[in-house]
C-alpha positions as CSV (number, residue, x, y, z in Angstrom):
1,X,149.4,-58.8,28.4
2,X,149.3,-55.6,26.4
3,X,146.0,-53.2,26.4
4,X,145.2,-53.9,22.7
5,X,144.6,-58.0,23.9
6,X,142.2,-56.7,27.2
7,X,140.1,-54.0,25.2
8,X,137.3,-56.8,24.7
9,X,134.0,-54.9,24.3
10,X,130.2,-55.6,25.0
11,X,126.9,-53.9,24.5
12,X,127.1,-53.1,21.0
13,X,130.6,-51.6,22.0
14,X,129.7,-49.6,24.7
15,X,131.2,-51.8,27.3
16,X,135.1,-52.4,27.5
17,X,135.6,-55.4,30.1
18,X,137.9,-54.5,33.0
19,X,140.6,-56.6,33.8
20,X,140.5,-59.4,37.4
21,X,141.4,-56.9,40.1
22,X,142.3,-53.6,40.8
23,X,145.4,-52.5,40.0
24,X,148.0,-50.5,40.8
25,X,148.6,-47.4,39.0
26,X,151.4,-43.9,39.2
27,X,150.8,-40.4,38.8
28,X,152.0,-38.9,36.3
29,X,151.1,-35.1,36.7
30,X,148.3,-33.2,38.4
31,X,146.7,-30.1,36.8
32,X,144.6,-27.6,38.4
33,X,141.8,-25.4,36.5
34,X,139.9,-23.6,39.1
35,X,138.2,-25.9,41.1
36,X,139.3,-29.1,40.0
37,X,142.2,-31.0,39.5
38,X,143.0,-33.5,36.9
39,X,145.0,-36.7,37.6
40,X,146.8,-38.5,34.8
41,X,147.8,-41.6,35.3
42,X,150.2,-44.2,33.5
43,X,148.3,-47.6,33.0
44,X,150.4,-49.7,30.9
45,X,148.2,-52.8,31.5
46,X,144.6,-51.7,31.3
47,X,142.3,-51.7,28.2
48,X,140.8,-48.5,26.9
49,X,137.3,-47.5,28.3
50,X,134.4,-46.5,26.1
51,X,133.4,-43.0,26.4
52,X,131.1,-42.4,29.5
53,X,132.4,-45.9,31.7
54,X,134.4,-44.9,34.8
55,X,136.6,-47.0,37.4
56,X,136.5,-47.1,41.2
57,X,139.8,-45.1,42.9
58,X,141.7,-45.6,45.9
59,X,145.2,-44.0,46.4
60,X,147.6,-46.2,47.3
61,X,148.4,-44.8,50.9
62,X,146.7,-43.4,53.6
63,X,143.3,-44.7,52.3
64,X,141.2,-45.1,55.5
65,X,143.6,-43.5,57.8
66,X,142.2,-39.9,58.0
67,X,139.7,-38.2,60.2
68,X,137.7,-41.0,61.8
69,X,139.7,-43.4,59.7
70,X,137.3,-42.2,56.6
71,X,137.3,-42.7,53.3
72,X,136.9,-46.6,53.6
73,X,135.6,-47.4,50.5
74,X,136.5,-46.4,46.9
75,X,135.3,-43.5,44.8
76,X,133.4,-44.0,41.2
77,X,134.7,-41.3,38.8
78,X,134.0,-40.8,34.8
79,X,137.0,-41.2,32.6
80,X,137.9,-37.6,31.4
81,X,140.2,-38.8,29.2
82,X,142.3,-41.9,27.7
83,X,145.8,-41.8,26.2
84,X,147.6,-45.3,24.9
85,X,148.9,-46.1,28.7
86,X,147.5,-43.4,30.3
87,X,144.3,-42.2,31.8
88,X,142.7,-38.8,33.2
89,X,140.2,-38.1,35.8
90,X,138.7,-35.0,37.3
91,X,138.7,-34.5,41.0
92,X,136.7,-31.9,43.2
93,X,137.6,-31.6,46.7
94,X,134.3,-32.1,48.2
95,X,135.3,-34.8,50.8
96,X,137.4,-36.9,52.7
97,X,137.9,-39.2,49.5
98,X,138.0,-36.4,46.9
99,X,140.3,-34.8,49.2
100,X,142.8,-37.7,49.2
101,X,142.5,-37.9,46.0
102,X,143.2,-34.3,44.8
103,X,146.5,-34.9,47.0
104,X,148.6,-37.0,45.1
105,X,151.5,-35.9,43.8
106,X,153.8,-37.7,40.6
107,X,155.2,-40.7,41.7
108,X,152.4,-41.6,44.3
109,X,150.3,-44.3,43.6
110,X,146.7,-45.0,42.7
111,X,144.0,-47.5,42.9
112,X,142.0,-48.7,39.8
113,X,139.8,-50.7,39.5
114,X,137.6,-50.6,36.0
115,X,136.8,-49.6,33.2
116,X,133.3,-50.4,34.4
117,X,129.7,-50.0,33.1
118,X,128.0,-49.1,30.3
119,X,129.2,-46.0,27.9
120,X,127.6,-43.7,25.7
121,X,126.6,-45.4,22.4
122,X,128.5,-43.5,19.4
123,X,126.5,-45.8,16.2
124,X,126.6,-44.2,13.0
125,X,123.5,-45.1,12.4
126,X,122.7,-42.9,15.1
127,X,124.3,-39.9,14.2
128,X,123.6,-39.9,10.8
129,X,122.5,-36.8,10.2
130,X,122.3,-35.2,13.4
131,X,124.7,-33.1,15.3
132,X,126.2,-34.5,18.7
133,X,125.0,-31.9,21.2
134,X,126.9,-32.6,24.9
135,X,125.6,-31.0,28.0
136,X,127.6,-30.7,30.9
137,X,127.2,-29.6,34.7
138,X,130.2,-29.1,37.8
139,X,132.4,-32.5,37.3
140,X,129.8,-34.2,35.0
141,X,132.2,-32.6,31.9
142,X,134.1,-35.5,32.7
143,X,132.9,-38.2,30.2
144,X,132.0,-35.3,27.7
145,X,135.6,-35.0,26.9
146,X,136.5,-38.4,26.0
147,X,133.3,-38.3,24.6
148,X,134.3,-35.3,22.7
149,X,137.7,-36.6,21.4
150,X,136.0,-39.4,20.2
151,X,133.3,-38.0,17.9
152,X,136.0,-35.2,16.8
153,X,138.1,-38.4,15.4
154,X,135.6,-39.4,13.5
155,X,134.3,-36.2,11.6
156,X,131.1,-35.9,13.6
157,X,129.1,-32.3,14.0
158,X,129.6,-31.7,17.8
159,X,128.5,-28.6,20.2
160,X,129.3,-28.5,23.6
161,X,127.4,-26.5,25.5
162,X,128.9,-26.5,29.4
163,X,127.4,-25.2,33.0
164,X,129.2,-23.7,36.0
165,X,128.1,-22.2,39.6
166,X,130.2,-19.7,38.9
167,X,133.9,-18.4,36.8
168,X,136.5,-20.5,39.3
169,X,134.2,-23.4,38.3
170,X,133.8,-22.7,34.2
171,X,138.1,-22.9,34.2
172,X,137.3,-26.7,33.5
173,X,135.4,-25.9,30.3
174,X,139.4,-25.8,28.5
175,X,139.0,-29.4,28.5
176,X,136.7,-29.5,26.2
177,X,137.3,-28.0,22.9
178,X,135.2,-25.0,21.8
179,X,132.7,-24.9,24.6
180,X,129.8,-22.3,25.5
181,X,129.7,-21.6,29.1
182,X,126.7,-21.0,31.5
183,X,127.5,-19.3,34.8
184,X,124.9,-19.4,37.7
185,X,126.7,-16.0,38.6
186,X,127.3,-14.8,35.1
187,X,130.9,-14.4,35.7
188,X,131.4,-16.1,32.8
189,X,129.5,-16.8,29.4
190,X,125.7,-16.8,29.7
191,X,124.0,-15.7,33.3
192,X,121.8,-18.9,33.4
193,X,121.4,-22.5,33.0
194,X,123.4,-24.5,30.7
195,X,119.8,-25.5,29.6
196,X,119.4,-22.3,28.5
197,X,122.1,-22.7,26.0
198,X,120.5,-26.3,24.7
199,X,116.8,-24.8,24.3
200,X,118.4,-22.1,22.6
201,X,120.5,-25.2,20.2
202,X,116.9,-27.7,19.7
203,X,114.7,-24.3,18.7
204,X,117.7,-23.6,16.2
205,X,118.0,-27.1,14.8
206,X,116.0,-30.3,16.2
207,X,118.5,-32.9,14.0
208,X,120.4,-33.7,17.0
209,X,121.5,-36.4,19.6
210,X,122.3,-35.0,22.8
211,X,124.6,-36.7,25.2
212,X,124.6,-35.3,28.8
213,X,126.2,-35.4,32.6
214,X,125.3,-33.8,35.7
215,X,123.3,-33.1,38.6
216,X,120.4,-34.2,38.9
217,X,118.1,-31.3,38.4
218,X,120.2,-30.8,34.8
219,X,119.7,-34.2,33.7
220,X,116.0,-33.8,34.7
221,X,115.7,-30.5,32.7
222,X,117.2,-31.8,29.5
223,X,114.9,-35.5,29.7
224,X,112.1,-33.4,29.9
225,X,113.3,-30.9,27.1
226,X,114.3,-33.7,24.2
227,X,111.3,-35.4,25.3
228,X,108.8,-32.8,24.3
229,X,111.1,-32.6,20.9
230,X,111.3,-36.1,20.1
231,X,115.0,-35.4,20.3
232,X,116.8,-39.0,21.6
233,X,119.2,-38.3,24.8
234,X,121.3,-40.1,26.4
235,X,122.3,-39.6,30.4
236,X,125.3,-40.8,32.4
237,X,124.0,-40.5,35.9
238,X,125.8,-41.3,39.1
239,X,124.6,-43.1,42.3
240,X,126.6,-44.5,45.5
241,X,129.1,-47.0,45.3
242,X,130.3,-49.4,47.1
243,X,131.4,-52.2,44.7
244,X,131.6,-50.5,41.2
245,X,130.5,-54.4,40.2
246,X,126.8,-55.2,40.8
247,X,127.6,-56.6,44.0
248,X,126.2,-54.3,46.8
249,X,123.1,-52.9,45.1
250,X,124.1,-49.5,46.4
251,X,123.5,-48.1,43.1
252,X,119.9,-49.1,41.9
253,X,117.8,-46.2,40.5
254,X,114.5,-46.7,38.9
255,X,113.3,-46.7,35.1
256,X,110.0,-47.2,33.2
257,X,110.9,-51.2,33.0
258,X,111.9,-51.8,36.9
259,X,115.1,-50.8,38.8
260,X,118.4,-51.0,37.3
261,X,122.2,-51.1,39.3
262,X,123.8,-47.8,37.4
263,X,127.6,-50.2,37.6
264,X,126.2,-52.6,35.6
265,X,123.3,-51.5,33.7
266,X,124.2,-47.7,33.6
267,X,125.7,-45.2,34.3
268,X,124.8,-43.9,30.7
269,X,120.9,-44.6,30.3
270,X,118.4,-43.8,27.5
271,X,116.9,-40.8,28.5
272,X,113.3,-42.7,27.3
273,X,114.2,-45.2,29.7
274,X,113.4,-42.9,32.6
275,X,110.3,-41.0,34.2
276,X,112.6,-38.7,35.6
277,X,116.3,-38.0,36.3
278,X,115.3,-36.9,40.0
279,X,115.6,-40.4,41.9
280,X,117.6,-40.3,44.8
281,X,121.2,-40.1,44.8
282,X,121.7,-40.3,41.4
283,X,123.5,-38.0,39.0
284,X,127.1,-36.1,39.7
């Protein structure tokens, strides 16, 4: 079955269904900018996701065979970006998982198991008229830049406005085109907060739609600023995983209308949907 016939989408297109199963995927190349490491990937048989969706990884060998047998369970990670048979993702070493991960070499294999969740919503009746503003923190560029290619494609106004702990960090900003950069350090672009850099933008110009990912403090930070402005937002948070399929409830984070599992519901949420981004676990 080709990828065209399994890109079946939901949600008013923000939802591509994954295929039954995980399956199996190769390495193509691994590229390092500063901290992280991107993986791309051929996958022949899976549909393309929708901007913001992400899939549950495992590599192939020695899953569950490292330091007190960890990891044992997959990892959720954003699509950074999607190619006809091929995918991306962004790896950190931060753990036994991420570690595994940011291992593999061309040829090995790789878990997948997605595209899963619910995407960013790119409606032209939403955009008309406004400029896309994405806002970006650590690893949480990672559905800004499929994101990104998407809204280039179709002519839209976009501004992406990117945050770093520091200059080895801001090297991932070159995967997004154009970016301003926030250091925490000020090694690199503006000594601040990437909020900083999106005040700045909404003072400037309010006809905008921003689109955000990142910890949770960020996320909280730019609720609270578009909501004081009337500005719509949109959030992809993150939250523990177990399943990736609305199976373990590992994932469940609150919102104004009653808790919600982020694989199924989420991760990209109305940013008027929330009291706050700061519930537990959540965010990259």
């Amino acid at each position: 079955m080709s990828a065209g016939a399994l890109a079946v989408t939901t949600d008013d297109g923000r939802r591509t269904l994954a295929p039954p199963g995980r399956r199996r995927v190769t390495v193509l190349a691994r590229q390092q900018f500063g901290a992280y490491a991107v993986l791309r990937c051929a996958d022949p048989g899976g549909p393309p996701p929708r901007p913001g969706q992400f899939a549950m990884l495992a590599t192939a060998e020695r899953w569950g065979g490292g330091d007190g047998e960890r990891p044992f369970l997959p990892r959720a990670f954003s699509v950074l970006r999607a190619r006809p048979g091929e995918l991306e993702f962004l790896l950190e070493d931060v753990g036994p998982g991420t570690a595994r991960l940011a291992e593999l070499e061309p040829g090995d294999g790789l878990w997948v198991l997605g595209p899963l969740g619910i995407g960013f919503s790119v409606a032209a009746s939403e955009l008309a008229g406004r400029r896309a503003l994405l806002v970006g923190g650590g690893v949480g560029i990672a559905p800004l830049a499929i994101l990104q290619d998407e809204l280039v494609a179709s002519d839209a106004a976009v501004t992406a406005l990117l945050g770093f702990r520091d200059g080895l960090h801001a090297a991932g900003a070159a995967l997004l085109r154009d970016a301003r950069i926030a250091t925490d350090d000020g090694s690199a672009g503006h000594a601040g907060l990437v909020t900083d850099l999106l005040t700045a933008e909404l003072d400037r110009d309010q006809a905008a739609i921003v689109y955000a990912c990142g910890p949770p403090p960020m996320l909280e930070a730019v609720r609270a600023l578009c909501a004081g402005r009337a500005v719509p937002a949109q959030l992809a948070l993150e939250s523990g995983m177990a399943c990736g399929f609305g199976a373990c409830f590992g994932c469940v984070v609150p919102t104004r209308s009653g808790y919600v599992r982020l694989c199924l519901d989420g991760p990209v949420l109305d940013a008027d949907r929330l009291e706050t981004a700061l519930t537990p676990g959540a965010g990259h």
